[in-house]
PQR file of N, CA, C, O and H, with PARSE charges and radii, in Angstrom:
ATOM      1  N   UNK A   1      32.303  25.598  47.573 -0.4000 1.5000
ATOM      2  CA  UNK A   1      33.265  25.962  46.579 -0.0000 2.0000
ATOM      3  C   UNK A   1      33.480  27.474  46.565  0.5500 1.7000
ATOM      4  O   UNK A   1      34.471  28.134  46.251 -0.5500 1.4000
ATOM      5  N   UNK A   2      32.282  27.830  46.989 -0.4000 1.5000
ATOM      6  CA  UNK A   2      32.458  29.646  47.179 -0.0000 2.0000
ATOM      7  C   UNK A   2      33.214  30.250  47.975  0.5500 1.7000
ATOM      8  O   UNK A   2      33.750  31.340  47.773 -0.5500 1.4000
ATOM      9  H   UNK A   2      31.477  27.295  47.244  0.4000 1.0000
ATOM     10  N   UNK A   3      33.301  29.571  48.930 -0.4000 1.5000
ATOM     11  CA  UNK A   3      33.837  29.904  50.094 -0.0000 2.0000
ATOM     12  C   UNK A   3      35.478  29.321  50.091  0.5500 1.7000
ATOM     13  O   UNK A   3      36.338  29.875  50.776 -0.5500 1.4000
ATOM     14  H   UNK A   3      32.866  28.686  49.094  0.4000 1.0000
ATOM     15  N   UNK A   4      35.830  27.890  49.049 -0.4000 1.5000
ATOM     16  CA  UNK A   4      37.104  28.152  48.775 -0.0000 2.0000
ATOM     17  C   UNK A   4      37.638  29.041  48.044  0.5500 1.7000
ATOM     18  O   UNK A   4      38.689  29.604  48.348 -0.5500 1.4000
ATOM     19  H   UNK A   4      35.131  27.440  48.492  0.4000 1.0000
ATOM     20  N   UNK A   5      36.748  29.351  46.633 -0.4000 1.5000
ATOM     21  CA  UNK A   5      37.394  30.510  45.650 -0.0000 2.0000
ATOM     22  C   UNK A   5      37.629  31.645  46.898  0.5500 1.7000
ATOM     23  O   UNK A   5      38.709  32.177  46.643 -0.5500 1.4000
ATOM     24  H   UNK A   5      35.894  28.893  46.386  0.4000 1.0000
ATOM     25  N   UNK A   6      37.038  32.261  48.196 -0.4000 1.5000
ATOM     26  CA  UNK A   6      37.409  33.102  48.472 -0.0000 2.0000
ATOM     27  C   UNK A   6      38.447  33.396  49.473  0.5500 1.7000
ATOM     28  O   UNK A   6      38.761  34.474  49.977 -0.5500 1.4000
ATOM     29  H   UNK A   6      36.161  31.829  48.403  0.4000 1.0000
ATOM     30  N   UNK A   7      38.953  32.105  49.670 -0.4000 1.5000
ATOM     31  CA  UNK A   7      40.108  31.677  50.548 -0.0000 2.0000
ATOM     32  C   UNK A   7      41.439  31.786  49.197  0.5500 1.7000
ATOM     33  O   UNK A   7      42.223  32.725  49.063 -0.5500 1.4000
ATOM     34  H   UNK A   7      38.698  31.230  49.261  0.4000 1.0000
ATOM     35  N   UNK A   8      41.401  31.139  48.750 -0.4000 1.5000
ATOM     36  CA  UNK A   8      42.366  31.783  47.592 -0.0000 2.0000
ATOM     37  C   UNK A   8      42.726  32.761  47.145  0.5500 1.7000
ATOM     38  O   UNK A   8      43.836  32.978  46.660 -0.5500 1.4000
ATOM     39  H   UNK A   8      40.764  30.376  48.859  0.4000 1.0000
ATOM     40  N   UNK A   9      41.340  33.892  47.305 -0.4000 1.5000
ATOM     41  CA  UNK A   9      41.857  35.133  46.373 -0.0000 2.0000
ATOM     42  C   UNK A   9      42.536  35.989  47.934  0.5500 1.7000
ATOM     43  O   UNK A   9      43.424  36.827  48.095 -0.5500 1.4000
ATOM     44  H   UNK A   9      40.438  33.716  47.700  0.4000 1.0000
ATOM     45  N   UNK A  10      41.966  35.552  48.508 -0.4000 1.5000
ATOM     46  CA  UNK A  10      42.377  35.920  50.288 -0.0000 2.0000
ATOM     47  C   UNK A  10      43.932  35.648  50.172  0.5500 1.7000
ATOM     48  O   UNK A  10      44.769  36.551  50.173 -0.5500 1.4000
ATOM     49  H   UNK A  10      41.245  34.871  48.378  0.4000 1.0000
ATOM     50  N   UNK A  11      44.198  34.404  50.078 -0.4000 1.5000
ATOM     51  CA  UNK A  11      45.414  34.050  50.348 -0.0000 2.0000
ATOM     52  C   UNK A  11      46.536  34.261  49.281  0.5500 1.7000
ATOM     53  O   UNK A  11      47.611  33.717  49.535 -0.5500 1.4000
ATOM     54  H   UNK A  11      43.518  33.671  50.076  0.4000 1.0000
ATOM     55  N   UNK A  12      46.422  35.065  47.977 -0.4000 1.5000
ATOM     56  CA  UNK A  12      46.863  35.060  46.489 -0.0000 2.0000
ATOM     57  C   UNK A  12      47.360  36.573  47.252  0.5500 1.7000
ATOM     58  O   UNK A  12      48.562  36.837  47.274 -0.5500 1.4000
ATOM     59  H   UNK A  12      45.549  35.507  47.771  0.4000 1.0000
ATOM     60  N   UNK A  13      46.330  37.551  47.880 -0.4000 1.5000
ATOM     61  CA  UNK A  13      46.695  38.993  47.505 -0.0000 2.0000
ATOM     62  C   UNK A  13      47.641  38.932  48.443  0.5500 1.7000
ATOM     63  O   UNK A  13      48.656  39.595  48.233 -0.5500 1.4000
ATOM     64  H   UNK A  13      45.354  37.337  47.862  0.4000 1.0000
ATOM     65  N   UNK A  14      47.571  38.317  49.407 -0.4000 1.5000
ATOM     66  CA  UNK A  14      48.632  38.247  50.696 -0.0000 2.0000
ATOM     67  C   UNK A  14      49.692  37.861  49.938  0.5500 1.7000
ATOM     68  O   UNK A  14      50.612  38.609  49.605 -0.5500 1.4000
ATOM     69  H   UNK A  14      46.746  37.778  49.578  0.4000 1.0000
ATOM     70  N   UNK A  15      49.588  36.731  49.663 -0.4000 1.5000
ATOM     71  CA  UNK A  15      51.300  36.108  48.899 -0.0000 2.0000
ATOM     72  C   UNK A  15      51.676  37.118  47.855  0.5500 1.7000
ATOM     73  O   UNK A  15      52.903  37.187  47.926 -0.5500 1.4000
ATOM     74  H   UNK A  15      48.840  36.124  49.933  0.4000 1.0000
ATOM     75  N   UNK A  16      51.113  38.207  46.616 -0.4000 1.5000
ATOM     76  CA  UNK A  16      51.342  39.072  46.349 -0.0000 2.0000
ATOM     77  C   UNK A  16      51.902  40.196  46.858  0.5500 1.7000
ATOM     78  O   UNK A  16      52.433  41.048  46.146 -0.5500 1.4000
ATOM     79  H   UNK A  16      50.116  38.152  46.559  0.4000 1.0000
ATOM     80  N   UNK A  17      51.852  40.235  47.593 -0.4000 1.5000
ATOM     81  CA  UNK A  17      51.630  41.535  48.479 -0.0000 2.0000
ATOM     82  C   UNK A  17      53.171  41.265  48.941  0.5500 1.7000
ATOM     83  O   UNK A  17      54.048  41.982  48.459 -0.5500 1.4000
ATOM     84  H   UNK A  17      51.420  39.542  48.171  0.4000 1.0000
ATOM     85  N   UNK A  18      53.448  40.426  49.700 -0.4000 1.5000
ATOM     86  CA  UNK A  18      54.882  40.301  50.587 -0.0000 2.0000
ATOM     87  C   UNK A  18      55.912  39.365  49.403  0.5500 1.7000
ATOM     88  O   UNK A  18      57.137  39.293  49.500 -0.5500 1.4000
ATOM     89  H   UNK A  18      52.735  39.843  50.091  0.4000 1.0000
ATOM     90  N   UNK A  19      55.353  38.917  48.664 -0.4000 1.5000
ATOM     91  CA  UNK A  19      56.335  38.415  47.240 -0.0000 2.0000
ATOM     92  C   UNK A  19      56.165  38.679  46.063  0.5500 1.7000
ATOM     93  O   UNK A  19      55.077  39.202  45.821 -0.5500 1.4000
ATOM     94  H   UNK A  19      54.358  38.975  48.586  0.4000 1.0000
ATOM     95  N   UNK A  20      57.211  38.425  44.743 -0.4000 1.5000
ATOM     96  CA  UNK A  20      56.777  39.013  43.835 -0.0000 2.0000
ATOM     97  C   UNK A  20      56.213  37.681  42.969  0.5500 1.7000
ATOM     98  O   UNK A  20      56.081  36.541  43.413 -0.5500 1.4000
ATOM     99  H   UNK A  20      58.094  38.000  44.940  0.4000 1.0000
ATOM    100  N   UNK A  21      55.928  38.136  41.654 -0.4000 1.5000
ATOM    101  CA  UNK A  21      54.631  37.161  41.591 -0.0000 2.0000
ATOM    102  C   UNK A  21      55.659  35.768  40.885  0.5500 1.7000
ATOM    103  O   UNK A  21      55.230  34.628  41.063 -0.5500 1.4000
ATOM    104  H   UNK A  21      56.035  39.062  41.292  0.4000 1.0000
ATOM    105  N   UNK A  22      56.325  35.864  40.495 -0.4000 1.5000
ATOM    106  CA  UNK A  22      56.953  34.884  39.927 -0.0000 2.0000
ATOM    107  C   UNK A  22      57.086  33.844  40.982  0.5500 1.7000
ATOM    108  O   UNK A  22      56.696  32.689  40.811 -0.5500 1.4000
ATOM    109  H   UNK A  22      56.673  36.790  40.351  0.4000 1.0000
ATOM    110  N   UNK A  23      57.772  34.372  42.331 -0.4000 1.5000
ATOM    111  CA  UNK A  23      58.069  33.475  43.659 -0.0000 2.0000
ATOM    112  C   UNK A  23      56.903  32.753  44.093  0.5500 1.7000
ATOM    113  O   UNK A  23      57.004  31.588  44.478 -0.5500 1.4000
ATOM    114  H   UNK A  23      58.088  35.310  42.471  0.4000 1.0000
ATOM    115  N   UNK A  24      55.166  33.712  44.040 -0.4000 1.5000
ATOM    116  CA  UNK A  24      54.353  32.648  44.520 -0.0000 2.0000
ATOM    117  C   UNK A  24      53.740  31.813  43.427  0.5500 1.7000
ATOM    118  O   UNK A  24      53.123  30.820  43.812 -0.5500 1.4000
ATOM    119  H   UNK A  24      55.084  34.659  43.728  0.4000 1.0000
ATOM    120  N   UNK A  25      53.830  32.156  41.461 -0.4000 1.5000
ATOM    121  CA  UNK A  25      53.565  31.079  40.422 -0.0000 2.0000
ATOM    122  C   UNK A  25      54.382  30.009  40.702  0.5500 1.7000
ATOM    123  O   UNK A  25      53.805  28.923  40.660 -0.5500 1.4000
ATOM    124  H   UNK A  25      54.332  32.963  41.148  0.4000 1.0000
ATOM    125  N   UNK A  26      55.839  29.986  41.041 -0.4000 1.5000
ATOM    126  CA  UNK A  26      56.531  28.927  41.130 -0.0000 2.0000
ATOM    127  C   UNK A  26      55.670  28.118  42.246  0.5500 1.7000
ATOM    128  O   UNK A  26      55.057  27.065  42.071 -0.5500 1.4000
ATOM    129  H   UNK A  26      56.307  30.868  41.076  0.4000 1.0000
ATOM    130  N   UNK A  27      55.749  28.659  43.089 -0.4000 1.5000
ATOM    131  CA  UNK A  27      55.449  27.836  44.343 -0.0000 2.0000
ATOM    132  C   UNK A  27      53.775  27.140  44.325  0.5500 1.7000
ATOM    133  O   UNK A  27      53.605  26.109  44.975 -0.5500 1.4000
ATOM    134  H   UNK A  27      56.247  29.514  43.231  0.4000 1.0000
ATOM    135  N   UNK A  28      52.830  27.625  43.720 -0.4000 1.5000
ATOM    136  CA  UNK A  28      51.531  27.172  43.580 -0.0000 2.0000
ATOM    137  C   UNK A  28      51.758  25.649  42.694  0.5500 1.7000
ATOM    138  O   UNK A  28      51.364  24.506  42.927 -0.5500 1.4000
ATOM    139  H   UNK A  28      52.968  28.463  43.192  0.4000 1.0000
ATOM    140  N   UNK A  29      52.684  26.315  41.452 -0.4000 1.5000
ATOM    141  CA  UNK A  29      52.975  24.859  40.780 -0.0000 2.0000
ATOM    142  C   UNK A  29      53.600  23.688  41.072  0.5500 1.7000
ATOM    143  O   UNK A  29      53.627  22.603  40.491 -0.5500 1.4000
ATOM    144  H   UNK A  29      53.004  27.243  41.264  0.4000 1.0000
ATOM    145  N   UNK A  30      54.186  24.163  42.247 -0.4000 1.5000
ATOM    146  CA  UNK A  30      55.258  22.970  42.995 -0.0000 2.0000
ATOM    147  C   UNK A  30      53.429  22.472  43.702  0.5500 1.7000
ATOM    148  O   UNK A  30      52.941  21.344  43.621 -0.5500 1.4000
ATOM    149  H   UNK A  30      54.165  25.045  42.719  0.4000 1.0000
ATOM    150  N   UNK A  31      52.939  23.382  44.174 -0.4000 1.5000
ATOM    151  CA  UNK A  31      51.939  22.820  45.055 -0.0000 2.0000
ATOM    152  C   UNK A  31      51.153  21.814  44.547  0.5500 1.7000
ATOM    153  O   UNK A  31      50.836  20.750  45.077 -0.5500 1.4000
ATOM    154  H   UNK A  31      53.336  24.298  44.240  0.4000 1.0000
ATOM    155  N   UNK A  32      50.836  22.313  43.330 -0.4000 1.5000
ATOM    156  CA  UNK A  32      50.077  21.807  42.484 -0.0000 2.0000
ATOM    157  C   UNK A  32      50.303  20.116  41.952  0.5500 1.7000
ATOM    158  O   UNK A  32      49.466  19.224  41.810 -0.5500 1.4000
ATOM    159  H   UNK A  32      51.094  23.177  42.899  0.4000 1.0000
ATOM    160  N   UNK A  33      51.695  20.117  41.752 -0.4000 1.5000
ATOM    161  CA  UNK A  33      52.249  18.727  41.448 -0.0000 2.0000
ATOM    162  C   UNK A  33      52.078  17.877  42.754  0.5500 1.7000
ATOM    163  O   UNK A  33      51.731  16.697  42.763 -0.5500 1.4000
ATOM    164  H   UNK A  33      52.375  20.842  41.867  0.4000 1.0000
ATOM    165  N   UNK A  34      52.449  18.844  44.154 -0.4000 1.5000
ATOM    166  CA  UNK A  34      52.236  17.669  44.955 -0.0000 2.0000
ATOM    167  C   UNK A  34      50.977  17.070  45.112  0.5500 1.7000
ATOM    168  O   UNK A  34      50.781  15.855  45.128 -0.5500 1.4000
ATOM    169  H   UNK A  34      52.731  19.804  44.146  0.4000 1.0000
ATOM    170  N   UNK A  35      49.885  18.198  45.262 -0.4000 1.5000
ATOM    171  CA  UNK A  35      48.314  17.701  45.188 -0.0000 2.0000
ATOM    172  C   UNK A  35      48.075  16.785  44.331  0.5500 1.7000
ATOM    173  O   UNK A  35      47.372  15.904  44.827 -0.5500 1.4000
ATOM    174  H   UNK A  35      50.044  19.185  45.249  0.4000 1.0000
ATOM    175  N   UNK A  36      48.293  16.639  43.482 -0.4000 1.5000
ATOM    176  CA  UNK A  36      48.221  16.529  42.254 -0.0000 2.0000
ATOM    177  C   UNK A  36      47.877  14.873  42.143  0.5500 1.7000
ATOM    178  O   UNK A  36      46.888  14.215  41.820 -0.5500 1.4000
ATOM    179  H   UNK A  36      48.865  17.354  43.080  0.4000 1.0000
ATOM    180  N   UNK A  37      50.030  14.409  42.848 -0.4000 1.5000
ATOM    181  CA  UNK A  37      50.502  13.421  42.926 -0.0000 2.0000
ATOM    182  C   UNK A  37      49.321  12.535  43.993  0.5500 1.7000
ATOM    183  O   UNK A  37      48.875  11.400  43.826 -0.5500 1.4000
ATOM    184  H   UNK A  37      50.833  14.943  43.110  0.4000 1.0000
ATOM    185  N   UNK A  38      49.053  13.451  45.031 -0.4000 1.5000
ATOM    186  CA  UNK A  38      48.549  12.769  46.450 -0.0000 2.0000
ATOM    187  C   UNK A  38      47.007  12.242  45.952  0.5500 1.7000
ATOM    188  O   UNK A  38      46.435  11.267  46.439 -0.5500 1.4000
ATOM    189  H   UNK A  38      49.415  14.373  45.166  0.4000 1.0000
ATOM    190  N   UNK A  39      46.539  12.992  45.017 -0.4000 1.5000
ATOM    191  CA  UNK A  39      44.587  13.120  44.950 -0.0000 2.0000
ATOM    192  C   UNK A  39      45.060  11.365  43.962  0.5500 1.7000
ATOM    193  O   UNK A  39      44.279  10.415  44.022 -0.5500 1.4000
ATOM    194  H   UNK A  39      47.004  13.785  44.622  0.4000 1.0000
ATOM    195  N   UNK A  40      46.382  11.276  43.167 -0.4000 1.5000
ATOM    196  CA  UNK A  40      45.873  10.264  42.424 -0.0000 2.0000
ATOM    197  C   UNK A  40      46.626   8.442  42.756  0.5500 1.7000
ATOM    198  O   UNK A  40      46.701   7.446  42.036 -0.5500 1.4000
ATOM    199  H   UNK A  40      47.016  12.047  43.119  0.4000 1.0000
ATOM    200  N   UNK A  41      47.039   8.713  44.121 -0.4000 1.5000
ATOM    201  CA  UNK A  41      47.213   8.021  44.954 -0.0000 2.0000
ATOM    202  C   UNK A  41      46.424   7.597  46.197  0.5500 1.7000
ATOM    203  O   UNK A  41      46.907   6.917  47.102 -0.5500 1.4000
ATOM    204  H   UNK A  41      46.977   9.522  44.706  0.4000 1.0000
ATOM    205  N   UNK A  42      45.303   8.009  46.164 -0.4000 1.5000
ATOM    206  CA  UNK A  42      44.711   7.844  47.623 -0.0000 2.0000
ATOM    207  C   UNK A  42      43.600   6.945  46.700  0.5500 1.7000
ATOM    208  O   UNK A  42      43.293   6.800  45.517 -0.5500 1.4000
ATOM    209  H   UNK A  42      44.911   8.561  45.429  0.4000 1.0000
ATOM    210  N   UNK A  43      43.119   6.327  48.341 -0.4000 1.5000
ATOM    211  CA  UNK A  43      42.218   5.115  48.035 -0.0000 2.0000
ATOM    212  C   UNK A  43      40.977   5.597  46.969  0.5500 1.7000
ATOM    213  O   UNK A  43      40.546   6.749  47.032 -0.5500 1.4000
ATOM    214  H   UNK A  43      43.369   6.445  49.302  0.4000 1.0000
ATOM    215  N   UNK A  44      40.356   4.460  45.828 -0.4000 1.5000
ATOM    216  CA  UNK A  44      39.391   5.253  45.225 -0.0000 2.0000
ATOM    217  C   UNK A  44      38.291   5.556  45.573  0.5500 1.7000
ATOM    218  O   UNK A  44      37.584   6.229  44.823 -0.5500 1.4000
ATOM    219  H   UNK A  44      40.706   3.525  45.776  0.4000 1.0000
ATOM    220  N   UNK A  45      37.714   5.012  47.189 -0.4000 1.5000
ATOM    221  CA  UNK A  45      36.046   4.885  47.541 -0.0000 2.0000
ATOM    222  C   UNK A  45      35.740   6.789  47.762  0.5500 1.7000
ATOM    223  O   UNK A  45      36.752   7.436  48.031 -0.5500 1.4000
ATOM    224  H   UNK A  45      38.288   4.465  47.798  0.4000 1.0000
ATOM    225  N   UNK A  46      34.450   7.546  47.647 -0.4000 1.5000
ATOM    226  CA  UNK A  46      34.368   8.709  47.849 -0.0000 2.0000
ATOM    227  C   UNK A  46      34.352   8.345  49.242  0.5500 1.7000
ATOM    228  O   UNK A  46      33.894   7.344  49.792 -0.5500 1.4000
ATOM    229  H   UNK A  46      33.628   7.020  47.429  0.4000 1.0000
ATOM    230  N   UNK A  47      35.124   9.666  49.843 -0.4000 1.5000
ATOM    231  CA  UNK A  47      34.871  10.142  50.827 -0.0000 2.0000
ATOM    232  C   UNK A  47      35.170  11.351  51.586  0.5500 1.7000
ATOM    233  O   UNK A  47      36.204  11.869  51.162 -0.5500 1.4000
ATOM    234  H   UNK A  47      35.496  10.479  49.396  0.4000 1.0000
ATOM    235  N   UNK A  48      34.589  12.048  52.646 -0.4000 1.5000
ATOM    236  CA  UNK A  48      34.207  13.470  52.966 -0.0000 2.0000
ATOM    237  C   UNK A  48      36.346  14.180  53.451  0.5500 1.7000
ATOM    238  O   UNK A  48      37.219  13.800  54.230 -0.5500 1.4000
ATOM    239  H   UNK A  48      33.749  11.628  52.990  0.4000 1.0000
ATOM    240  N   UNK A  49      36.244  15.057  52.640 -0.4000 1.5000
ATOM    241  CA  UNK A  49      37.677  15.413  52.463 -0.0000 2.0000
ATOM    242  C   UNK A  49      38.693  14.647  51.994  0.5500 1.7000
ATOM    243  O   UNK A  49      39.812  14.945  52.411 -0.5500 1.4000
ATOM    244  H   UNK A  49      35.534  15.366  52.007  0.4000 1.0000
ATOM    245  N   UNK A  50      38.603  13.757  51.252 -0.4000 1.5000
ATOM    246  CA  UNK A  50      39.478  12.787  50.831 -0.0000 2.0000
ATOM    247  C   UNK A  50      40.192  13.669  49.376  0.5500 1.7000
ATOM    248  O   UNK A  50      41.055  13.125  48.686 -0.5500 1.4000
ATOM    249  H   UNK A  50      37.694  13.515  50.913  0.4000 1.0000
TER
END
């Protein structure tokens, strides 16, 4: 999980950096809905990256 929080803040200052911030909030939340949609559609058994 550490190592994702630091892929994010990695990938946040970049998208900052070359956009302004409104362009990458929109776009995280679009992201967000799609994840969102997909995590509560997939089969329920655990499994590794699912």
């Amino acid at each position: 999980m550490a190592s994702e929080a630091r892929h994010y803040g990695a990938y946040w200052i970049l998208a900052i950096t070359y956009f302004d911030r409104s362009t990458v909030d929109q776009r995280l939340e679009e992201l967000a809905t799609v994840e969102s949609n997909l995590l509560a559609t997939l089969h329920p058994e655990p499994r590794i990256h699912s």
